[in-house]
N, C-alpha and C positions, 0 to 999 in steps of 0.2 A: 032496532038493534043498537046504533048511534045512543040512545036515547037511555038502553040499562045500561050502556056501558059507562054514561056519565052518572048514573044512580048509585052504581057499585063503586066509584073512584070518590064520588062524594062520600058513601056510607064507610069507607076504607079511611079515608082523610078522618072521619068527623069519631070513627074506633082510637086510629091512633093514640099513642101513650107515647106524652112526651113529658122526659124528666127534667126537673132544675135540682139546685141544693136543696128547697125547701121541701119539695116532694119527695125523694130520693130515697131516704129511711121508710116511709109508707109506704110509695107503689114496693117496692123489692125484699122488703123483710120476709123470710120463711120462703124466699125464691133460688132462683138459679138465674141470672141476668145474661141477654146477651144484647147489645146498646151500639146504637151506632150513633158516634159525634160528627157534627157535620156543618158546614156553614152553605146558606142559602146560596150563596154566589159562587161556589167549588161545583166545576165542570160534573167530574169523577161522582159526586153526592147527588148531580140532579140523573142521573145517568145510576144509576142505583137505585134510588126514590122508587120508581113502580114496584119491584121484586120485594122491596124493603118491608114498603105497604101494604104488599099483600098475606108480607109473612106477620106481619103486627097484628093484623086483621084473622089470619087464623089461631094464633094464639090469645089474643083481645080476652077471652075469658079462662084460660089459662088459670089452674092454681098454685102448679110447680115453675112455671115458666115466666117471663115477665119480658117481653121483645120490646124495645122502644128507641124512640128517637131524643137526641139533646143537643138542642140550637145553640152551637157554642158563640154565636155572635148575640144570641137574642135572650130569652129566655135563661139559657144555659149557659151563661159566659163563667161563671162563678164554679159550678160545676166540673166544667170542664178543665178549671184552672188547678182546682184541686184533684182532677184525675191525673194532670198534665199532658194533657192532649196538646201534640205540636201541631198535624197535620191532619187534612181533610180530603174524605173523611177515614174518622179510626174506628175498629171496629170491638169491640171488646165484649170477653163475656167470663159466664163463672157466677159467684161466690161475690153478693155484691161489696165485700170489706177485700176482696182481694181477685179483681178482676186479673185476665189475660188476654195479650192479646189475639185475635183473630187472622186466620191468615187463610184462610181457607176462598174456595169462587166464590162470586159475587152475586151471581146467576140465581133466579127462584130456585131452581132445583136442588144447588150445592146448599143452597143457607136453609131451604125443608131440612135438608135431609142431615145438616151439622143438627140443626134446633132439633129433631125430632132424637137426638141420641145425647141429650143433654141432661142431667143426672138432676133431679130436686134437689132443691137447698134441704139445711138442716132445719127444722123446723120447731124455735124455741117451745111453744105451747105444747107440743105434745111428743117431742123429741123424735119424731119420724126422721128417717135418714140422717141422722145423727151417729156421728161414729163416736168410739169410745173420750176420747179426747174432749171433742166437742160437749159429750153431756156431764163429763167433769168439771168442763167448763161452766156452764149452765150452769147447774147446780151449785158449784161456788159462788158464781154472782146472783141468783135467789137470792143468797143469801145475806145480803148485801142491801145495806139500805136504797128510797128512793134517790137520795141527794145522794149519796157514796158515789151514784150509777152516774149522774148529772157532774158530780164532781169530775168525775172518769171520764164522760164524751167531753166535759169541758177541757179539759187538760190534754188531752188526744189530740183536740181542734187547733188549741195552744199551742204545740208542737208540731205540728202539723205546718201551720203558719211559719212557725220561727223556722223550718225547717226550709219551708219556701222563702223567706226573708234572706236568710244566709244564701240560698244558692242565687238570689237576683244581687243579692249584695256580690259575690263569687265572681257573676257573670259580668257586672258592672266594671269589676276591677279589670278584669280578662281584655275587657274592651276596649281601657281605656293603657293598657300594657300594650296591647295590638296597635293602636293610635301612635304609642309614643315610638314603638319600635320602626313600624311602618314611615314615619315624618324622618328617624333617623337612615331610616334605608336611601330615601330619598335624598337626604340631603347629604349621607358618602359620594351614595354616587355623582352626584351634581358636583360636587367638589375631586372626584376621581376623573370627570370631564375635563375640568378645566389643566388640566395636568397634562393630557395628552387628547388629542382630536383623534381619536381612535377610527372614526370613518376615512380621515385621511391616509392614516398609517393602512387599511384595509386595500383603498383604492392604489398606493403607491404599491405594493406587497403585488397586483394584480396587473399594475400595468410594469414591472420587471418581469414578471412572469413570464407576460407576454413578448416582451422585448428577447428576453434569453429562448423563446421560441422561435421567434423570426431569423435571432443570429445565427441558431442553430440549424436551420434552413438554408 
């Protein structure tokens, strides 16, 4: 017994589908994603991991569906940077150009049963589940040379970055605004001490207190 149950965890492990940037366009084109980011050393992800695996393992051959894992310390750091994953682990699914996130239990039973009501992607090659919009879409980029297309993911990637650039630029300033504010909090007050010994004036305030009690006794 012992013995399949390490056969089926090995064969579960060795199914897995784990994505980076480089793979990311090929496993999930013409799918429906739902991904869990995650880092090897987060409590919450090793404590997920069996349910996770098992659900990757029944979907593994999947043609609408695409369940997988992205090591955002390992493998996936890259990935996940451009998903902007903060926290671990995140769980996301959807439309792999415009995931959402998950929020649903964590449990085999709740993530069967989200994955099993999860709609196929649009499927450029033969426009299956493709609603109106999208095969407009399509169809104008057909039409569209190969470099036009390269030109396009190149310039997307471009922006994409600059747009990450600016916000760490953003956050940098934020930081170092918080820094300078923070040193002047500190130093009012250090300078609002030496003005008055405010624990003394507390203790004197406490022992008349006490005094105009006793009189009054």
């Amino acid at each position: 017994m012992f013995q399949n149950i390490i056969i089926a965890t090995l064969a579960a492990s060795s199914m897995a589908v784990e994505l980076t940037q480089d793979n990311w366009e090929e496993k999930t084109v013409g799918k429906t994603v739902f991904v869990k980011f995650f880092a090897p050393w987060c409590g919450h992800c090793k404590a997920m991991k069996p349910a996770w695996d098992s659900l990757m393992s029944e979907y593994d051959d999947s043609e609408t569906v695409v369940v997988a894992d992205v090591d955002c310390i390992g493998t996936g750091k890259e990935l996940c940077e451009t998903m902007g994953v903060q926290g671990f682990p995140t769980v996301k699914f959807g439309d792999p150009s415009n995931l959402e996130a998950y929020k649903g239990g964590r449990d085999l039973e709740a993530l069967q049963t989200f994955t099993s009501e999860l709609k196929p992607g649009c499927n450029v090659a033969t426009l299956d589940n493709c609603d109106a919009a999208q095969t407009e879409i399509i169809n104008e980029l057909l039409s569209k040379s190969e470099k036009i297309l390269t030109d396009m993911i190149s310039d997307h990637a471009t922006a994409i970055e600059a747009i990450e650039t600016a916000f760490k630029t953003d956050v940098g300033q934020l930081q170092t605004a918080y820094t300078a504010m923070n040193t002047k909090k500190l130093e009012d007050i250090a300078a609002l001490s030496k003005t008055v010994d405010i624990s003394l004036v507390k203790s004197v305030k406490t022992h008349k207190l006490k005094s105009e009690l006793k009189s009054e006794l």
